[in-house]
N, C-alpha and C positions, 0 to 999 in steps of 0.2 A: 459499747454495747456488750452485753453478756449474752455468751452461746445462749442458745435453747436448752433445757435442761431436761423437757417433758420424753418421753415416752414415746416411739412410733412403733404403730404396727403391718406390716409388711401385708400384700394382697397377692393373692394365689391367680393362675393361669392356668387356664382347662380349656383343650383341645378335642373338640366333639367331632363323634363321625357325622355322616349325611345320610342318613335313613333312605331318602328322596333316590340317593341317587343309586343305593342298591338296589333298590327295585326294579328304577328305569333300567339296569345293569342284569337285571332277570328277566323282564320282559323281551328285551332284545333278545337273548338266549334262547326263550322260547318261541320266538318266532322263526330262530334259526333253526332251531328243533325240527319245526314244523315240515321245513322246508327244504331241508339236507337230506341227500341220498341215505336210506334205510339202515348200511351199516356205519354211518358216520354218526348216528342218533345218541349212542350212549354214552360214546366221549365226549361227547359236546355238552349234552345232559349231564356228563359227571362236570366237566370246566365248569358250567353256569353254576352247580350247586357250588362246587369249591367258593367262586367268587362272592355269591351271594354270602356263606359262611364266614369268609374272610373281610370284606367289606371294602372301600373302595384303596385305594393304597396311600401311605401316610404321605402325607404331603409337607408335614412341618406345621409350627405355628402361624405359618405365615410373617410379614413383617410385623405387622403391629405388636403381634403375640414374642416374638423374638426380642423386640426391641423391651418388653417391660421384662422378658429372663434377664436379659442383659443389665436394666436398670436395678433390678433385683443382685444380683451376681456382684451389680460394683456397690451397693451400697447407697444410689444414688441419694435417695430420701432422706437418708441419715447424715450424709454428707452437706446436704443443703442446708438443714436445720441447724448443723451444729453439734448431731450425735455420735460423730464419724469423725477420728482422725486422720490426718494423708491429704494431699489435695482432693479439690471440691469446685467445681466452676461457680464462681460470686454471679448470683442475676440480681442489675439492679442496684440500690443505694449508692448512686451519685447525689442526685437533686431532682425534685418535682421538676417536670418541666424539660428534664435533659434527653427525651426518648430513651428508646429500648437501651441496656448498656448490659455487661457480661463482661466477665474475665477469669483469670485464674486467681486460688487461693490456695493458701495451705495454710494447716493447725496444726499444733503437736505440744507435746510439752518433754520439759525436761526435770524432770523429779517432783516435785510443787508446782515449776511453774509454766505454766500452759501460754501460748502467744496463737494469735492467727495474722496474716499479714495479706493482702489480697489486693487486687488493683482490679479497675472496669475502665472502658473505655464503649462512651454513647454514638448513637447515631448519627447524633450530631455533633459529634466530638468533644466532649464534654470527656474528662478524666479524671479518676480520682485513686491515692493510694492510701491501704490504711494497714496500721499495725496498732495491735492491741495487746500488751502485755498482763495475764493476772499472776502477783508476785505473792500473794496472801490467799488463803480460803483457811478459814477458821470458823470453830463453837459451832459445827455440823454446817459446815455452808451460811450461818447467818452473819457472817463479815468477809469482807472482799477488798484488798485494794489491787487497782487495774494504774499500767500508763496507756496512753493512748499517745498517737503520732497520725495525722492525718495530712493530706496536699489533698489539692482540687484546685481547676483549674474549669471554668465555666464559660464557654465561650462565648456567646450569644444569650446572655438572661436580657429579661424584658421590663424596662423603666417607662414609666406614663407619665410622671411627676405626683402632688402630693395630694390627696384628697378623695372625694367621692366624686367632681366635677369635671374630673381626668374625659379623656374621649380615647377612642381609639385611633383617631389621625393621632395623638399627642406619642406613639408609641418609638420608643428608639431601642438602640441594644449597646450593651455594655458588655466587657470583657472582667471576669470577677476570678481571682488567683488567690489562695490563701494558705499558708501553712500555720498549723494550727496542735500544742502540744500541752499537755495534762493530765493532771494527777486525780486518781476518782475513786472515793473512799466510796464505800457500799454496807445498809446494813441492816438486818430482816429481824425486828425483833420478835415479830410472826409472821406465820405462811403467807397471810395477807398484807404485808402492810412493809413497807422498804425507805428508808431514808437517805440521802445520797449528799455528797460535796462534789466539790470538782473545784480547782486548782489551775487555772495553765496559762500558757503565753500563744497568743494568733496574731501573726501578720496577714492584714491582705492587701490587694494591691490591686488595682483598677486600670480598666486598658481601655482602648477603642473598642467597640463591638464589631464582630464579624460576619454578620445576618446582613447580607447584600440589601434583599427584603425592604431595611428601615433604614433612619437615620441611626448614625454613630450618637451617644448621650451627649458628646460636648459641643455636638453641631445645632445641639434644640434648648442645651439645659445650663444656669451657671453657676458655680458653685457657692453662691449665696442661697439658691432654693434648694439646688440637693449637694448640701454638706460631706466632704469626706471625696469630692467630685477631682479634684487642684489632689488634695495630699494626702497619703494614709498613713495613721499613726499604727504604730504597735500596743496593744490591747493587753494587759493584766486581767484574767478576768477570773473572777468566783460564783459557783452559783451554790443556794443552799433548794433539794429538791423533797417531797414527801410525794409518796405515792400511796395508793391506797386500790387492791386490785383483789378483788373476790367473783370475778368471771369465772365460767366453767371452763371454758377453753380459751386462752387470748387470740391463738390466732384464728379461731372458727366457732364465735359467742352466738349463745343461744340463749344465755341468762346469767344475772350479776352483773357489776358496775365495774368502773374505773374514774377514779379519780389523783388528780395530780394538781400540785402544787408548786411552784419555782420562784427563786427569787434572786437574780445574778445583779454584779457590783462588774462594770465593764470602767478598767482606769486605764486612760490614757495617758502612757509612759513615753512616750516620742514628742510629742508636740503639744501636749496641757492643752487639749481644746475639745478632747470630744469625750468628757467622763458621763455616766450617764449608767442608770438604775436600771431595773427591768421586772416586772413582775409577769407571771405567767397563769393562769391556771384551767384546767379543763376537766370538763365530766362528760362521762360519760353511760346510760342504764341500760339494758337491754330485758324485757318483761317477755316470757314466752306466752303464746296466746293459747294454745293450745298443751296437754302433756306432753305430745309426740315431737315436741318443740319443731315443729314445719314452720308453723306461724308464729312471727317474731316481731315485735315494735321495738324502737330502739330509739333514744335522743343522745344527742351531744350539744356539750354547751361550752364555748372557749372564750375568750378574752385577754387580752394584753395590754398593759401599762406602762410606756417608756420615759421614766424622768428624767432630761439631763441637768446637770450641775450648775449652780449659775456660772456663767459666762462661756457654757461649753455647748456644745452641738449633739444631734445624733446625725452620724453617721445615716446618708440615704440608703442604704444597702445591707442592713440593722434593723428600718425600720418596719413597723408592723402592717402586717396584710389580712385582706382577704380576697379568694378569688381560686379557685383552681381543685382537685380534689378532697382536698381535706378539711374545704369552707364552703365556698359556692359553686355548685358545679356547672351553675350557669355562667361563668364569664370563665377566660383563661388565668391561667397560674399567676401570682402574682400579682395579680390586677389592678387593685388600688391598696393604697401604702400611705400610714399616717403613724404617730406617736401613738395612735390607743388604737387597740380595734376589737369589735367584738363579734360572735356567730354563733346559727342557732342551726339545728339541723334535727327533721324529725324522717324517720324511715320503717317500713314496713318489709319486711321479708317472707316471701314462703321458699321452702325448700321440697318439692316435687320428686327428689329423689336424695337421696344422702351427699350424693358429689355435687349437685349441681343446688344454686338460690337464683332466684329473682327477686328484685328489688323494687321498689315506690320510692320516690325521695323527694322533700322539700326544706330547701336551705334559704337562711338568710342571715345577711350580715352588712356591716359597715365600718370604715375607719374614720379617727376625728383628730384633729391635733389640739382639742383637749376633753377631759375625758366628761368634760359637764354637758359638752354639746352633744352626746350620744342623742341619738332619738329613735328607739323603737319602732315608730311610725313611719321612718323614711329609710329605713332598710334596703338595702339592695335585695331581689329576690330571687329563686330559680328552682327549677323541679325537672323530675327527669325519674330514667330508670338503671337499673343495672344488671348486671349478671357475674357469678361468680363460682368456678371449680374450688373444688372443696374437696380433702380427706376428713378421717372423723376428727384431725386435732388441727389440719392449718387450712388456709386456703391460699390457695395456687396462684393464681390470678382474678383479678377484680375488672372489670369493665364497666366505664357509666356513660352515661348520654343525659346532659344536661342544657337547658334551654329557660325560656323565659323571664332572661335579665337586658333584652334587647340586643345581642351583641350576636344572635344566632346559636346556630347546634355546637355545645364542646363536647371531647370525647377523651374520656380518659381509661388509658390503659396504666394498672400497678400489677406488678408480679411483688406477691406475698406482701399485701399492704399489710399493715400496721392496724388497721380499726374494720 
């Protein structure tokens, strides 16, 4: 991942007096006036004047107000985004799915070359560490090469088996462990528009699941239907990426697109059984409805195409989804899992005040194990609303409330989503 590069601008704290209560602060006075013996009248009349002139006595900013000098003072904003070097608290970026998560980080560079290395650890114990090295920036920032080093460690994700015909009795949990190391050439040949490689070697490694909750995966599932279940190979993997991004803000769009392209080669170097292709792509538009961009329409559109090699496998734990925030916000994370999948998602936004959006939203999608049997028609579906804190360039946190795919109310919390 590459820092943030944009721009933050800081917000001021102002501490007012209380009009209200100088008054009430006069009034008393005067009634004391009133009613004190004759030569106690003009001191007491000169005290109420002082008071009223002087006005009530400073009391601080309170905590709230404290609490943003302070966040101001350390930098915090800048820190988070990636404008700030020094440690930084990481919120977030484990995995969908893994609850709230937080930890320490630290950036810094040494001449050219800049690294961040940072670990979280989820509510539900979910862990992950990462270091990212950039060894190159060159031609004004328009070339980049970065290494990356990541582990995770996922304790409890959630397996249904393969299909659209999944149920929620079918639900089991699995233990998913991986380290995962790479090489990622980067390269802007304009503002909009960025081409990428990637290079590296991942192991993972598959355990019991830890969710009391369910069944463990090998107690429901065998490793004929979810492949990769029995043995895990060690992964060569490449992907060739194109993006294409003319949004005004990424992390707080109000107008312009996004679109991307991917296309990874995953060889299996350990056991010749699970080689297999991967195509990716997603769009994304956002049309403001009004100048004052408040009112905002917005679609996205994804898909995913897994081919494996004859006589090889995909890996169940690979394979492609929908279901969870960033597809259907009516079922949970991960939900159903096939070779292809595809999603459609259209949303309405007004913004009622600059920090604060509310959201309309309706999604649909499906996965198929092959990609002819797609059917528009038979879509999974869901709608729902959301809410979302906002500066003028990121947003803070996302919250949605998604329903009508039969499976009841989901609710999802992201700190600084991605879309």
């Amino acid at each position: 991942m590459v820092p943030a590069q944009q721009t933050r601008r800081e917000g001021t704290v102002e501490v007012n007096h209380r009009p209200g209560l100088v008054a009430l602060v006069a009034a008393l006075g005067l009634v004391t006036v009133c009613t004190a013996p004759a030569h106690a009248q003009s001191v007491r009349a000169q005290d109420v004047s002082a008071q009223a002139q002087q006005g009530p006595p400073d009391e601080g900013p309170g905590f709230l107000g404290g609490m943003i000098i302070w966040a101001r003072e350390k930098q915090l904003l800048g820190r988070l985004n990636g404008d700030v070097d020094g440690w930084y608290p990481r919120l977030g970026g484990v995995t969908r799915g893994s609850g709230l998560a937080g930890g320490p980080g630290y950036r810094g560079s040494l001449g050219p070359i800049a690294y961040d290395i940072s670990g979280a650890v989820s509510i539900k114990g979910y862990s992950s560490v990462d270091l990212r090295t950039r060894w190159l920036q060159a031609l004004d920032k328009r070339v980049e090469l970065w290494t990356e080093f990541r582990y995770e460690d996922f304790r409890e994700e959630d397996y249904y088996g393969r299909g659209m015909s999944t149920t929620p009795e079918m639900r089991t949990s699995y233990d998913l462990d991986s380290t995962d190391i790479l090489v990622r050439g980067l390269v802007k040949p304009v503002s909009w528009a960025r081409l990428g490689t990637t290079v590296g070697y991942m192991r993972p490694n598959i355990g019991p699941g830890s969710d009391s909750n369910y069944p463990s995966i090998e107690e429901r599932f065998f490793d004929i239907e979810s492949p990769g279940l029995l043995a895990q190979p060690g992964f060569v993997h490449t992907t060739f990426s194109a993006d294409i991004d003319y949004r005004d803000t990424p992390a707080n769009t109000a107008e312009g697109g996004f679109y991307r392209v991917s296309y990874g080669i995953w060889n299996d170097v350990t056991l010749n059984a699970f080689d297999f292709h991967r195509f990716d792509v997603q769009m994304q538009q956002f049309v403001p409805l009004v100048a004052s961009h408040k009112h905002v329409m917005s679609g996205r559109i994804g898909a995913s195409y897994i081919n494996n090699a004859e006589g090889s496998r995909v890996p169940f734990y690979f394979l492609a989804y929908v279901g969870g925030m960033d597809t259907i916000r009516s079922f949970r994370e991960f939900r159903f899992k096939d070779e292809n999948a595809i999603w459609l998602s259209a949303e309405y936004t007004w913004r009622p005040v600059s920090f604060l959006s509310v959201a309309l939203f309706a999604d649909a999608g499906e996965t198929r194990a092959d990609w002819q049997d797609v059917d528009l028609k038979r879509m999974r579906t869901g709608y729902g609303f959301g809410f979302g804190l906002h500066s003028s360039k990121d947003t803070f946190v996302r919250f949605d409330v998604g329903t009508g795919g039969g499976e009841g109310w989901q609710f999802f919390l992201k700190i600084f989503p991605t879309f």
